[in-house]
N, C-alpha and C positions, 0 to 999 in steps of 0.2 A: 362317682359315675353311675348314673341309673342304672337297672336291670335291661337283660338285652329284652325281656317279654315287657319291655313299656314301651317300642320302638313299633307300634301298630295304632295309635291315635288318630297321627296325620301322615299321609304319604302319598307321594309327587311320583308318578310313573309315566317317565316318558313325556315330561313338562314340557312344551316349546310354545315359544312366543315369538311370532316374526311380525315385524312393523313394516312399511312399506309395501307396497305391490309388485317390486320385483321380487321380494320374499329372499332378500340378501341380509337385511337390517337384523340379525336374531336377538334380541335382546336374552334370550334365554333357551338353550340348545337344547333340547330333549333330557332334563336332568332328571335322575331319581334321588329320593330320600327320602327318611322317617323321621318324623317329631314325635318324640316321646310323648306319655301324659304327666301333666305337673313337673317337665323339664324344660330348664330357661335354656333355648336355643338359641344363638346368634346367627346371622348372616352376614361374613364378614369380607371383604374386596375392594378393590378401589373403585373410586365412581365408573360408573360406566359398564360395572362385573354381571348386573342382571336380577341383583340383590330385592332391591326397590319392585320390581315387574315382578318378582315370586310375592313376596307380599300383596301386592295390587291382584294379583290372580288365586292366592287364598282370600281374600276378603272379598271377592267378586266384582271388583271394580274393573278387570280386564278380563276376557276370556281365552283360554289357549287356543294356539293357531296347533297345539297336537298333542295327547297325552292326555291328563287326568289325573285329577284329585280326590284321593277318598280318604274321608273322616267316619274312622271307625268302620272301614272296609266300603260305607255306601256311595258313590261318587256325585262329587258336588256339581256335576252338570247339572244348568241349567237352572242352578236353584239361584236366586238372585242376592243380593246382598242382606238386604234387610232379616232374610229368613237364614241364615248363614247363624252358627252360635260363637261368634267372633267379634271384637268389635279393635278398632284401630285409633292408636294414639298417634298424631302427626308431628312433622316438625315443626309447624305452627302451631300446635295444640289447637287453632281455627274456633277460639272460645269466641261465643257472642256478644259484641263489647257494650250493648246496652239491657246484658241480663244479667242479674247477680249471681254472686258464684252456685247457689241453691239453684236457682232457676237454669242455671248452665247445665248442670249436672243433671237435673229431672226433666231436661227438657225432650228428651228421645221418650220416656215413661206418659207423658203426656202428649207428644205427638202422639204416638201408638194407644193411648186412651186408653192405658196400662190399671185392670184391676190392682186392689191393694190399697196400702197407705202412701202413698208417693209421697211425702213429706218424711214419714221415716224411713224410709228406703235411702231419700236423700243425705239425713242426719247417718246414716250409716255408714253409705259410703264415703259423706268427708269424716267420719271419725278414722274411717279404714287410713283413709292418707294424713291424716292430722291436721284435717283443715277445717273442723269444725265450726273454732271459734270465727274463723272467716267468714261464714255462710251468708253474710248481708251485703258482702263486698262487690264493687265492679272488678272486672280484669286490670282496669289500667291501677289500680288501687294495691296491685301484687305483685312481687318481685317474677321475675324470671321461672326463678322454683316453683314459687307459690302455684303458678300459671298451670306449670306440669302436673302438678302433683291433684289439681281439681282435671287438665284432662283425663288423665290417668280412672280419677272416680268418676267421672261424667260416661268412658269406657265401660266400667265397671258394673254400674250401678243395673244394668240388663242380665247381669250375671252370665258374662260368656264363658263359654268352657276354654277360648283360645284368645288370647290378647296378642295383637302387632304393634310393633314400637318401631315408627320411622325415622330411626337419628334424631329422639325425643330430646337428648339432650345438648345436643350440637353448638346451640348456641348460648350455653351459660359457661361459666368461665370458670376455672380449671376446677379452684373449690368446693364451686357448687355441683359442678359433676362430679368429682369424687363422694360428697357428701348423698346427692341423690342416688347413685349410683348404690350406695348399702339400703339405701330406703328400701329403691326399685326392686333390689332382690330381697327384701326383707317382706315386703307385700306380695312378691308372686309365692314364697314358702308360706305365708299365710293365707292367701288367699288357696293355693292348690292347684290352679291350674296353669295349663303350658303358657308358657309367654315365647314371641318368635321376635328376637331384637335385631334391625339392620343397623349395620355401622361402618366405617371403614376404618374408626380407632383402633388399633391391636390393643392396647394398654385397657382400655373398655370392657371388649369382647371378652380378655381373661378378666377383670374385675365379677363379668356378672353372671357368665357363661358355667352352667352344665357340659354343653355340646356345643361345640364350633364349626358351621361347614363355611369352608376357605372356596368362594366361586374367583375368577378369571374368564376374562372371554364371553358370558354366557354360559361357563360352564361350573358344576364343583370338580375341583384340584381331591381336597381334601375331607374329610370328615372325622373329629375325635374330640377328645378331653383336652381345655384349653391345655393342660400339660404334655400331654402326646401330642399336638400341634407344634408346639412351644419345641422341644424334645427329640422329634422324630418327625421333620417335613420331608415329604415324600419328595420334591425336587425342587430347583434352586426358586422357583416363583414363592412358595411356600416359605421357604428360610430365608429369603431377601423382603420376604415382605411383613412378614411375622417379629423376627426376632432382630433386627436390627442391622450393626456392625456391618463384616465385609465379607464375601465371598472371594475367595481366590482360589486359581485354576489347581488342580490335582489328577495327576496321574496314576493311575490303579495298578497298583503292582500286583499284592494278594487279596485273595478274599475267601475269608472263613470264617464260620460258625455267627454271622453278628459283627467283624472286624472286616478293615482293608488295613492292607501296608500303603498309604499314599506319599508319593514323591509330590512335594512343594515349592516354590521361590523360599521359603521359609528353609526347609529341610524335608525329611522322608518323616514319616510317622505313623506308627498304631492307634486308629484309630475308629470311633463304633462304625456303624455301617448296618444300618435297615433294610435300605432299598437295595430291590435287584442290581449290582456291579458286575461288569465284566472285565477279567483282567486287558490293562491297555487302554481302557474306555477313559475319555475325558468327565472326568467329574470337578465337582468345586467342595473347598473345604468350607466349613464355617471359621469366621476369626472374629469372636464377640468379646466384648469388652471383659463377660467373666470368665474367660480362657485364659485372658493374659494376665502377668505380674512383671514389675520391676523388682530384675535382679543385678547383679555383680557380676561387672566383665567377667568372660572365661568361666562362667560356671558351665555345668552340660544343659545345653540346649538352647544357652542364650544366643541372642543375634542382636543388633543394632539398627535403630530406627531415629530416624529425625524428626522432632518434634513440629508439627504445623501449625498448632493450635490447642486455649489450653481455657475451658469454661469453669468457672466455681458454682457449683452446686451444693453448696451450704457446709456439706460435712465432708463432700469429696473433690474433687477435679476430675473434670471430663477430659482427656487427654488426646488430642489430633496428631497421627505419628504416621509415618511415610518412608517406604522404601523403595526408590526410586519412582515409578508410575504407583506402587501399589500403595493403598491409604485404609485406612484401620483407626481404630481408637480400642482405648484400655480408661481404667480409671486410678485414681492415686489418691494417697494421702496427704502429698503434695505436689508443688506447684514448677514441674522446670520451666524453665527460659524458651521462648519459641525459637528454632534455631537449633536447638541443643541436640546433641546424640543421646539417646537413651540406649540401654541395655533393657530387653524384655525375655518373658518366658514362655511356651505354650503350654499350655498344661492338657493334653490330648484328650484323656478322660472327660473333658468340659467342653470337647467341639465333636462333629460329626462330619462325613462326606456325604455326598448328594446327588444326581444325577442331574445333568445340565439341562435344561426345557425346564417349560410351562406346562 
């Protein structure tokens, strides 16, 4: 986790973005935050959260309808794109399909009639992404990767202090995302500077993330270390969206020190407890697949579940189990019958409670 004194780079005070002229449409509600320097930030929510318009309004392609942007305390009003020291990777990468990959990449260095040696400026930046031996190529001549990996240098090659990434890798296929993905963070710790990634992948976000802010609505929910997200979501939008599995309702019995006592469909149980709880208050528990185990009727704690559905995933089984409305999955080492009753376990220390809202 960075230093809390690198959290003054970039910072969003009071951001809002309203579209339309009734001024109902907020794409982006008055948020605050800080981007570290040389920390890979993600923005992470489902379409629609506001993600995409923060990005577009640190790169200067939209301007706030209220609030402000300051890089390195000076505020970026009115300064326009071009002079901005940022520069954005899309999710078309929008490479020029009758330049070669050299010429794609120098080509901002030469609009801007960029002292220096622009040829090795160019050889540098595809060494940076390992696209060297490319350099004479057309776009339609590169895979998917290939594609990104020269927007990525073509960004690059201006030397900006802040890099944007719009859901660069969305559409290559599971492999090759995973694959770019060590690249992508392998070149922002070489390179040094902040990277701001939008995505709505959870599995992504922790791959490549420093710092995670969870937006909703227009708004950010959350802010922390993909594992404090992961860990510790401040309420149920956060843990339904983040980490998987099921939520089920929970009744607040105690609460102390970091713990609730919560009464469940399941049972009553001790369990951690972050967020502000009040006893009686309607909460939801987490039920994630690494909470649960198959155990042996009548052990303490077991209960019975019927099995819905049942996926093989190489080494494991994904397990779809049901009791009566309520639905869940576990994983296993093997494979029951769909139909079948299982016995399962909670293991408390592995879930949390939450408080109900967005």
């Amino acid at each position: 986790m960075p230093e809390p004194a690198a959290y003054s780079f970039l910072a969003a005070r009071g951001l809002a973005k309203v579209f339309g002229g009734d001024g109902r449409a907020a794409a982006v509600a008055g948020v605050d935050f800080d981007i570290g320097e040389r920390v890979f930030t993600t923005l992470l929510g489902p379409s629609g959260c506001g993600k995409t318009t923060i990005l577009r309004l640190i790169a200067g392609f939209e301007q706030p309808s209220a609030g402000e942007l300051l890089l390195e305390g000076a505020s970026l009003a009115g300064v326009p794109p071009e002079r901005r020291p940022v520069n954005t990777v899309f999710q078309s990468y929008a490479l020029f399909p009758h330049l070669t990959v050299a010429d794609n990449v120098g080509f901002s260095l030469r609009l801007r009639r960029s002292a220096g040696d622009i040829p090795r400026k160019v050889a540098s930046a595809l060494a940076a992404v390992h696209m060297g031996e490319f350099a004479d190529r057309f776009p339609h001549e590169l895979s998917g990767g290939q594609q990104q990996r020269v927007a990525v240098a073509r960004a690059m090659i201006a030397e900006p202090r802040l890099l944007l990434l719009d859901e660069p890798l969305s559409a290559l296929d599971r492999k090759m995302r995973a694959h770019l993905q060590g690249e992508l963070k392998d070149l922002q710790r070489r390179l040094g500077i902040a990277f701001i990634y939008v995505t709505h992948d959870q599995e992504e976000a922790f791959a490549l993330s420093d710092v995670i802010i969870v937006m909703n609505r227009g708004r950010i929910v959350q802010t922390g270390s993909p594992e404090e997200i992961y860990a510790r979501p401040v309420n149920t939008f956060v843990a339904d969206f983040i980490g998987g599995g099921s939520l089920i309702p929970a009744q607040t019995r105690e609460v102390s020190q970091g713990r609730a006592i919560v009464a469940t469909p399941l049972g009553v149980y001790d369990v951690p407890a972050w967020a502000q709880l009040k006893v009686g208050a309607a909460t939801a528990m987490a039920l994630r697949a690494e909470a649960l185990s198959p155990c042996e009727p009548g052990e303490a704690g077991a209960f019975a579940a019927t099995v819905t559905g049942v996926t093989f995933r190489g080494d494991s089984f994904a397990i779809g189990a049901a009791i009566g409305d309520l639905r869940f999955g576990y994983t296993a080492t093997t494979a029951p019958e769909v139909g079948a009753t299982v016995h399962l376990r909670l293991d408390p220390s592995r879930t949390f409670v939450t408080p109900v809202g967005d």
